[in-house]
C-alpha positions as CSV (number, residue, x, y, z in Angstrom):
1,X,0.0,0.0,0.0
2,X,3.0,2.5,0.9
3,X,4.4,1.8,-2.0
4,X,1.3,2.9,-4.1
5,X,0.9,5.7,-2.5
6,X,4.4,6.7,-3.0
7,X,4.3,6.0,-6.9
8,X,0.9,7.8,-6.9
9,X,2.1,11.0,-5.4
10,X,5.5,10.9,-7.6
11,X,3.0,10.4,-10.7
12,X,1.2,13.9,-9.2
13,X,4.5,16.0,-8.5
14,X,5.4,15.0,-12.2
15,X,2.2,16.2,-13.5
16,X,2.5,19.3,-11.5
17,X,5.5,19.5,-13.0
18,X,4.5,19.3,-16.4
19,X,1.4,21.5,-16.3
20,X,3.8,23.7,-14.7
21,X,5.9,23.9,-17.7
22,X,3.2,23.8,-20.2
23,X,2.0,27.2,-18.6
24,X,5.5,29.1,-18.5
25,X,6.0,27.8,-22.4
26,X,3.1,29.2,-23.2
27,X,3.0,32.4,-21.1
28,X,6.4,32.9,-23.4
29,X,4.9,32.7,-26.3
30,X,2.1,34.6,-25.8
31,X,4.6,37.3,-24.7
32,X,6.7,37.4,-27.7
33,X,6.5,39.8,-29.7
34,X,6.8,39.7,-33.7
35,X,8.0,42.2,-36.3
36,X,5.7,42.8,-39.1
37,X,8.7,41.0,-41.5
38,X,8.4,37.5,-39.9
39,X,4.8,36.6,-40.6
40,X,5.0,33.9,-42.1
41,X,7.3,32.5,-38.7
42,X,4.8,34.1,-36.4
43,X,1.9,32.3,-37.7
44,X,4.2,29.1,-37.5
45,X,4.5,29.7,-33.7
46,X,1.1,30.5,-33.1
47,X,0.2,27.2,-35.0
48,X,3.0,25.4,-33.7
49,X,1.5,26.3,-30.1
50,X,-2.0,25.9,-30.6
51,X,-1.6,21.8,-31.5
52,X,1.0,21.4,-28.6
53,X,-2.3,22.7,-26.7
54,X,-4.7,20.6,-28.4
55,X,-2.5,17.5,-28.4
56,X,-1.5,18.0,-24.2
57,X,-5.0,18.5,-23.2
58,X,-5.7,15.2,-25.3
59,X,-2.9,13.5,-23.5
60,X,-4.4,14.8,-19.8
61,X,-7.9,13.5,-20.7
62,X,-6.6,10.1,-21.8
63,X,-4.5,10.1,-18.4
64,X,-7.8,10.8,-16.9
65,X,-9.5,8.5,-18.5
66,X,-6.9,5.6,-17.7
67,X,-6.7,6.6,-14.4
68,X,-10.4,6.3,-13.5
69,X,-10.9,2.8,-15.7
70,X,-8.0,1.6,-13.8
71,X,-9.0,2.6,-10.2
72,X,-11.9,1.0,-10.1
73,X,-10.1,-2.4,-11.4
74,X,-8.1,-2.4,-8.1
């Protein structure tokens, strides 16, 4: 049971973790700002940003999902 818990609260400090870095890379790139002459490479950031979003909150709810499918197996 210890043990468990112990893997279950590392799992959580590495999520906090993550979310924690999700945030900051995006607070950066929101803060960014883009000369007129680099369009084209500011609208490859923006997209580039926008499906890292998409794909990490797709990753979370499958974590979710797994998470609650599995607890009730134990």
């Amino acid at each position: 049971m210890n043990e468990s818990r112990k893997g279950l609260y590392e799992q959580q400090a590495m999520e906090n973790e993550l979310h924690q870095l999700a945030y900051r890379m995006a607070q950066a790139l929101a803060e960014l700002e883009c000369p007129d002459c680099c369009g084209a490479v500011h609208a490859f950031i923006e997209h580039g940003s926008e499906v890292y979003r998409e794909e990490w909150e797709w990753a979370c709810f499958v974590q979710v999902v797994r998470y609650k499918h599995g607890a009730g197996r134990g």
